[in-house]
C-alpha positions in Angstrom: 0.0 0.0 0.0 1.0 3.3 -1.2 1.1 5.9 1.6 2.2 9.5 1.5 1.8 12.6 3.9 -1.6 13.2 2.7 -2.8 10.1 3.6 -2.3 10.9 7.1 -5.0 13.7 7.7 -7.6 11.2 5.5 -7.1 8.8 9.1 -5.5 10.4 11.8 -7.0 12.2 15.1 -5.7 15.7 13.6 -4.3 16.2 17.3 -0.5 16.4 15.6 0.1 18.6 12.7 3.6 16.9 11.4 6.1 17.4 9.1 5.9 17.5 5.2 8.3 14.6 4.7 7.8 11.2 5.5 11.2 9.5 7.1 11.4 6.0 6.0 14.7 5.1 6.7 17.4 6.0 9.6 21.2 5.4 10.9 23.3 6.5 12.9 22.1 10.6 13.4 21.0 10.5 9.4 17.3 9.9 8.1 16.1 9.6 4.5 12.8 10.3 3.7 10.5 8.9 1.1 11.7 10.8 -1.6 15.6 9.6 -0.8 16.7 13.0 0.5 19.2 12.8 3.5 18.7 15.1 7.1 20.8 15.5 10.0 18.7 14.3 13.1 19.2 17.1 15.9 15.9 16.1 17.5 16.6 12.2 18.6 12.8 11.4 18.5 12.3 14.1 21.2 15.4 12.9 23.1 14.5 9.4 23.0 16.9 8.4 20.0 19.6 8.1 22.8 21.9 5.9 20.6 20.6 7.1 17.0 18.9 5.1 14.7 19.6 1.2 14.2 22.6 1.3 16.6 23.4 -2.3 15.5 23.6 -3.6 19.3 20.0 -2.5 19.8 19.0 -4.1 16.5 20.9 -7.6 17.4 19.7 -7.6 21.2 16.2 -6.9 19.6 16.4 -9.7 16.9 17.7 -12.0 19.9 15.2 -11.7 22.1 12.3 -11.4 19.5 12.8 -14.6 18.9 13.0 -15.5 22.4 10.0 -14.2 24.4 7.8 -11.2 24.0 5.4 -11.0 26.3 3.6 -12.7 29.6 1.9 -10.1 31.8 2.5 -9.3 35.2 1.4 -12.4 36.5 4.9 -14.1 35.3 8.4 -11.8 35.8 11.2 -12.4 33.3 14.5 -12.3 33.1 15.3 -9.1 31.3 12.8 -7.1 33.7 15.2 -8.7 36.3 18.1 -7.7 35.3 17.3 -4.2 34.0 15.6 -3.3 37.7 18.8 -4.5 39.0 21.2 -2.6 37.2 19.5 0.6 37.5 19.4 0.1 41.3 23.1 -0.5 41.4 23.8 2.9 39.2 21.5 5.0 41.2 20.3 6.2 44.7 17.3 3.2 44.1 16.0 0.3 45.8 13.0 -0.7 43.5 11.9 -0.5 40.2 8.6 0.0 38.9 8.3 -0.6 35.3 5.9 1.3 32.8 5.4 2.4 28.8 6.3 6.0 28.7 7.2 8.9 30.9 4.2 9.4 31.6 2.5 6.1 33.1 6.4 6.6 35.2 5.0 9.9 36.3 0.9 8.6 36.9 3.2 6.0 39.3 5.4 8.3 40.7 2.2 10.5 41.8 -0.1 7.6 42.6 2.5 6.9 45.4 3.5 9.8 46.8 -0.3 9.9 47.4 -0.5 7.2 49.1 2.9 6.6 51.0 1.4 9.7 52.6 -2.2 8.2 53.6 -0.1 5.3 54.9 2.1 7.4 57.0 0.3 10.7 57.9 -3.1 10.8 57.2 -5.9 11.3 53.7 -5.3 15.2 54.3 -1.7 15.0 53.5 -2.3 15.3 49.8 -1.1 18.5 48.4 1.3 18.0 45.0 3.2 21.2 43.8 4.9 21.4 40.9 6.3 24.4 38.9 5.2 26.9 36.4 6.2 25.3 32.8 6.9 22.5 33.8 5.6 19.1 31.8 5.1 15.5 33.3 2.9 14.2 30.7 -0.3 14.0 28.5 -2.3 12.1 31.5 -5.0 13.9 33.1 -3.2 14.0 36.4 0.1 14.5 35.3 -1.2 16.9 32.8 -2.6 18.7 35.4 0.7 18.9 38.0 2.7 19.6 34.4 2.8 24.0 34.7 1.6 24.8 31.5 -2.7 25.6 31.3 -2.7 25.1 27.3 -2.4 21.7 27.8 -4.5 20.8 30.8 -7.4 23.5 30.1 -10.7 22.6 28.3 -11.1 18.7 29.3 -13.7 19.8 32.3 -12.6 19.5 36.2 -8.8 18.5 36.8 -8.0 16.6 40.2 -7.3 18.5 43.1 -4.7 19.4 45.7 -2.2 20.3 43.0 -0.5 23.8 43.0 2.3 25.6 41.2 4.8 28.2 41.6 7.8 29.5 39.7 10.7 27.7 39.0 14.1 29.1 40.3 11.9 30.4 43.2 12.5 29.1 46.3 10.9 31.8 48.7 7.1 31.2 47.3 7.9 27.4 47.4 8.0 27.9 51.3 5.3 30.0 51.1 3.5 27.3 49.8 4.6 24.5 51.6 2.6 22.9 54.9 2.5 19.8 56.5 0.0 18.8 54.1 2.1 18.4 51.4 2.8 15.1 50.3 5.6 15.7 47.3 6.7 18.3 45.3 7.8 17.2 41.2 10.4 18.7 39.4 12.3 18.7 36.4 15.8 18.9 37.3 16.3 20.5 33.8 12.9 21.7 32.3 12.2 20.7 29.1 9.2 21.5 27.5 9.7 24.6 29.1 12.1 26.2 27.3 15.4 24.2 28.7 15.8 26.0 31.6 18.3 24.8 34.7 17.6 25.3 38.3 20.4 26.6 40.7 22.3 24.9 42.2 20.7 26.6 45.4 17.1 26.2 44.0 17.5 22.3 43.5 19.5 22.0 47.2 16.6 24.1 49.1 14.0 22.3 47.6 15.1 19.2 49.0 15.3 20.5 52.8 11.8 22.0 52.4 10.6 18.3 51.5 12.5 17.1 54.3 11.4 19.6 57.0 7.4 18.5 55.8 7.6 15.2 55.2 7.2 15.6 51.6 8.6 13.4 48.9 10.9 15.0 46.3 9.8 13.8 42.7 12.6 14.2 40.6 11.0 14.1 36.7 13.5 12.5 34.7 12.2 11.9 31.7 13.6 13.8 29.2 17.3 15.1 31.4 17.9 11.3 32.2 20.0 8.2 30.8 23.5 9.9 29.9 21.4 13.3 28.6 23.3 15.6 30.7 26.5 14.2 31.1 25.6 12.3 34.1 23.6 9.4 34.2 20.6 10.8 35.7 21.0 14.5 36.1 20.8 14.3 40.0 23.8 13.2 39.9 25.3 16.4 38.9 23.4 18.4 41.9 24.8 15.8 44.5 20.7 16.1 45.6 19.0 12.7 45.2 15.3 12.6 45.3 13.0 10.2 46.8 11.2 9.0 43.9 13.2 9.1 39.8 10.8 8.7 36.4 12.6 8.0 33.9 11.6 7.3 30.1 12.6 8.7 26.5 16.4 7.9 26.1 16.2 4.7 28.3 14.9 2.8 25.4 16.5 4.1 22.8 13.3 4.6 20.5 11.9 1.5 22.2 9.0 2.8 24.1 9.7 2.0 28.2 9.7 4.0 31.3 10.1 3.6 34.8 10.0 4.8 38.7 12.7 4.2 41.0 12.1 4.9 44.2 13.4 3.3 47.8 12.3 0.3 49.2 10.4 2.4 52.3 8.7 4.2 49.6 7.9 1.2 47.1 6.4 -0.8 49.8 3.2 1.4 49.6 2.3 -0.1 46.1 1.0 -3.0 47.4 0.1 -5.8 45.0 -3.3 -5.0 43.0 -2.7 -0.8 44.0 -1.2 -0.1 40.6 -0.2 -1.7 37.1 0.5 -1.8 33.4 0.1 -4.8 31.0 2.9 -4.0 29.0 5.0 -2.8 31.2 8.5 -4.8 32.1 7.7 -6.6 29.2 11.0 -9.0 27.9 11.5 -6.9 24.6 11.7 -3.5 26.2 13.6 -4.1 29.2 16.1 -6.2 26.7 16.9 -3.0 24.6 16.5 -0.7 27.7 19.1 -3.1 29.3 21.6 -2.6 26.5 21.2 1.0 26.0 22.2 1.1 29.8 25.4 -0.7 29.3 26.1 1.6 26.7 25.8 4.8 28.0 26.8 3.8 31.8 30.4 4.6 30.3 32.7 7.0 31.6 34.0 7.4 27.8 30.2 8.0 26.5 28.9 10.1 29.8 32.3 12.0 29.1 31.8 12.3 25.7 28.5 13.8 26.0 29.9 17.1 27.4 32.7 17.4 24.9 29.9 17.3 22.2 27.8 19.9 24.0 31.0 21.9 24.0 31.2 21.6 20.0 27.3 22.9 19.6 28.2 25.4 22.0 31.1 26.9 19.9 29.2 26.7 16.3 26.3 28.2 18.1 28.1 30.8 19.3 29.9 31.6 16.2 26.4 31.7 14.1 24.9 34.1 16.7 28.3 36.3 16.4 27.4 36.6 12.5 23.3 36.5 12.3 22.2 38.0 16.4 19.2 36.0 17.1 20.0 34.1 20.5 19.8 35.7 23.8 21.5 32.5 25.5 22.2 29.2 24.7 20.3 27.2 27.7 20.9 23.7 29.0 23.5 21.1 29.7 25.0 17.6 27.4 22.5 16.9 24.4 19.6 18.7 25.5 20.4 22.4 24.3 18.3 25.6 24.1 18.8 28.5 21.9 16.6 31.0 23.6 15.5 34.0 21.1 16.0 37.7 21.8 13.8 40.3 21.6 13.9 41.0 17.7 13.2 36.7 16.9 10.7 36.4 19.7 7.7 34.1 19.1 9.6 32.8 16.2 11.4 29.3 17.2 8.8 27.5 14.5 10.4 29.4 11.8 13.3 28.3 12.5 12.6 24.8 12.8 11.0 24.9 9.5 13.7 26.9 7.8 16.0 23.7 9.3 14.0 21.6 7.6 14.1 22.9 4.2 17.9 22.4 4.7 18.0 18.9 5.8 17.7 19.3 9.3 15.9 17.4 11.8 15.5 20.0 14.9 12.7 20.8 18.0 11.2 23.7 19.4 10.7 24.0 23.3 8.0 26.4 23.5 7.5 29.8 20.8 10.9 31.1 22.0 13.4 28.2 22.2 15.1 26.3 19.4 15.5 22.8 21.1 18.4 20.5 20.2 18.3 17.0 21.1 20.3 14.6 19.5 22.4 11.1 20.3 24.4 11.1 22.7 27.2 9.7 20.2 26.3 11.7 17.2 29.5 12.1 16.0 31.3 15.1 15.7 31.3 15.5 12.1 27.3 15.4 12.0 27.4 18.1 14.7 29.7 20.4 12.2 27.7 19.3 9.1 24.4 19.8 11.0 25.4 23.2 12.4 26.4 24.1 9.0 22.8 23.4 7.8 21.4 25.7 10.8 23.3 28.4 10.1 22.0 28.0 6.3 18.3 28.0 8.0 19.0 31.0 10.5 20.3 33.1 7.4 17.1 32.3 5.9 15.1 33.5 8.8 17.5 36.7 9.3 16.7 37.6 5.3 12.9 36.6 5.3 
């Protein structure tokens, strides 16, 4: 059957609006699309493509257990499940693993439990979430709701209760806010959707004591900043503040969708069998490839090479906005970069990313103001020259419009 970009609106929910071209084919950081042109991937599925496309260990571990076994429920474990759960809780502050689809059933589970680690302990009234302006947990309706951003959570009738926001980077109205009937408070240690923007060092310290002076639990969102993205293996890490509960998705598989909470075994006990659940989730193909993408990018040499590749964007980006003037600041840390628009560009990230496209470049937007990079964590460095060379064509392009 003949399929082409048209096709698409004749039987899809028009709730996406994608691209023009169709991508049919991908390695490495390149995609071809069904006309055989070639782009440079700077947008790694959304930061999922941890490894690129068809990294050939993710193909052979997929092959070998594809013709192994696929799936059994919950009602059997397996042996990847195993295995995986085991190795993240010896690279991490974690005792137990919960196992789920996407970053979002992580984050349903991550919320689920805070709620009710706090009935178990304190009492039904102790059920206050905060979470921060712009900030994004998912397309659930609860964890569209704690997400900061109204666009997405507005005009689907009455959200749950008992969760708040305030500004990120704002520690004072956090307090404010704060009470003994707060149960957790979710973060982003780098928000993404949000424009890429980092939390001080101060900010990301003082929130932890306030959880700890109220007996709150510190959700660390980790979706999108986690698996090698920063530099560290889960961006904690870099903070030397660990939470009480980790979600983690996106790059863990690699493009293969799985996500999961990691939490301690205090914590995790509160999930009792029959509380919460997924059919798919810990199933034997995903945890296989998630397992190998761990051993992968658990590497000093990868993790390490991670920041000498954001140092490479870093230096072509500065060098375009020297010529063209467009960027304010590039935001973020490792693979997961923000080129923030000034005042003259405002509004205008979309052009750009379209502009990119017309030169063979795959690249994000984070909100109307950011340019988003996101690529593999091994792209190597000539893609990230050639690439930036193909931005600079696209920002010209904007610049002369």
């Amino acid at each position: 059957m003949q399929v082409t970009r048209e096709t698409f609106d004749e039987v899809m929910v028009p709730n996406y609006n994608p691209a023009a071209i169709v991508p049919v084919k991908g390695l490495g950081s390149r995609v071809w699309d069904q006309n055989g042109d070639e782009y440079i991937d700077f947008a790694g599925g959304i930061a999922v493509n941890s490894l690129g496309h068809c990294h050939p260990e993710l193909v052979a571990i997929l092959k070998e257990q594809g013709e192994t076994l696929w799936h059994l429920s919950n009602v059997f474990t397996n042996e990847p499940a195993i295995r995986l759960a085991k190795k993240l809780t010896m690279a991490t502050f974690a005792e137990r693993v919960y196992f789920a689809n996407s970053g979002a059933e992580a984050n349903e589970a991550a919320l689920k439990l805070a709620r009710r680690y706090a009935i178990d302990h304190f009492s039904a009234d102790k059920n206050q979430i905060i979470a921060f302006n712009q900030g994004f947990h998912g397309r659930t309706f609860f964890t569209v709701t704690v997400g900061g951003q109204a666009a997405y959570s507005d005009g689907f009738g009455p959200k749950p209760g008992a969760v708040e926001h305030v500004d990120f980077n704002d520690l004072s109205a956090l307090e404010a806010m704060m009470s003994d009937k707060t149960c957790a408070v979710m973060m982003e240690p780098l928000q993404g959707e949000g424009g890429i923007i980092s939390p001080t060092q101060e900010f990301v310290e003082g929130v932890r004591a306030l959880c700890d002076k109220y007996n709150a639990l510190l959700i660390f969102d980790e979706v999108q900043s986690g698996m090698g993205r920063t530099g560290h293996l889960y961006a904690y890490m870099g903070f030397g503040v660990t939470p009480d509960i980790l979600t983690t998705a996106k790059s863990m598989g690699g493009g293969f969708p799985i996500g999961a909470m990691l939490t301690t075994a205090k914590i995790a006990a509160s999930l009792k069998p029959g509380t919460h659940g997924s059919t798919y989730g810990g199933n034997p193909l995903a945890c296989a490839v998630a397992e190998k993408v761990l051993d992968i990018i658990n590497q000093p040499e990868v993790l390490s090479g991670v920041l000498h590749k954001e140092q490479l964007f870093r230096d072509g980006l500065k060098a375009i906005n020297d010529k063209y003037h467009v960027f304010d600041e590039i935001r973020g840390k490792g693979m997961l970069l923000g080129c923030a628009l000034n005042e003259k560009y405002k509004g205008r990230a979309r052009d750009f990313l379209v502009a990119s496209a017309s030169h063979k470049l795959m690249c994000l937007v984070a909100g109307a103001n950011v340019v988003r990079f996101a690529p593999s964590l091994v792209i190597p460095d000539e893609d990230i020259k050639q690439g930036l060379a193909r931005f600079e064509k696209a920002v010209a392009q904007v610049v002369s419009a």
